[in-house]
N, C-alpha and C positions, 0 to 999 in steps of 0.2 A: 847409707852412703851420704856422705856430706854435699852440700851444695856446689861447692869449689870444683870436688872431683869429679859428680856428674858432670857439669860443665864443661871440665875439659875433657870427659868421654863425648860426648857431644862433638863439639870441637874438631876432634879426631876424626871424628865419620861425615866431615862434610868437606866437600871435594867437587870442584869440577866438571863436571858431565861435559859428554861429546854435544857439540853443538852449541852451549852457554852463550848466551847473548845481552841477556837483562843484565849480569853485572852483581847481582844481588848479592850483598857483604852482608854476613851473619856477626852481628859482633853486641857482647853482653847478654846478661842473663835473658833478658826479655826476646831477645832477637832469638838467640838457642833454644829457647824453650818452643816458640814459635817454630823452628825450622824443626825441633823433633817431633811436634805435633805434624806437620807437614810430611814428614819421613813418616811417622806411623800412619797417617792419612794412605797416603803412598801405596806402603804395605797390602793395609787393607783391600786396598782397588787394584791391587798387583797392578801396579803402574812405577813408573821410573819418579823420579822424584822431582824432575822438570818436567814432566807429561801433567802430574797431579797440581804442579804448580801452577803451569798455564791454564790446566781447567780450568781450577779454582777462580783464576785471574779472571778468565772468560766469565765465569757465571757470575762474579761479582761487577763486573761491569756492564754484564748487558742489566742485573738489577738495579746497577745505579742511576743508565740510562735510558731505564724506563721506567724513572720516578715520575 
């Protein structure tokens, strides 16, 4: 599958969730590849894909401020 069309399947499957607050614009390859990696993350933890996200958030920042 070529680069282009994955992308815009990507694309496709990102959407809104009840509650959105951060705002977070997926936009270009680097960003999509990212948010699919996040979506498969997701999956994985059978978690919603803003639950996985704030984790994420959370445990990167309590590492960052406890350099």
């Amino acid at each position: 599958m070529g680069e282009r069309k994955q992308l815009k399947m990507i694309q496709a499957s990102v959407h809104k969730e009840p509650g959105q607050v951060t705002g977070i614009i997926w936009r270009g390859p680097t960003d999509l590849q990212t948010y699919a990696a996040l979506k498969s993350y997701a999956a994985a933890t059978d978690q919603s894909v803003a639950a996985a996200a704030k984790q994420l958030i959370q445990l990167s920042l309590a590492n960052q401020l406890n350099k």
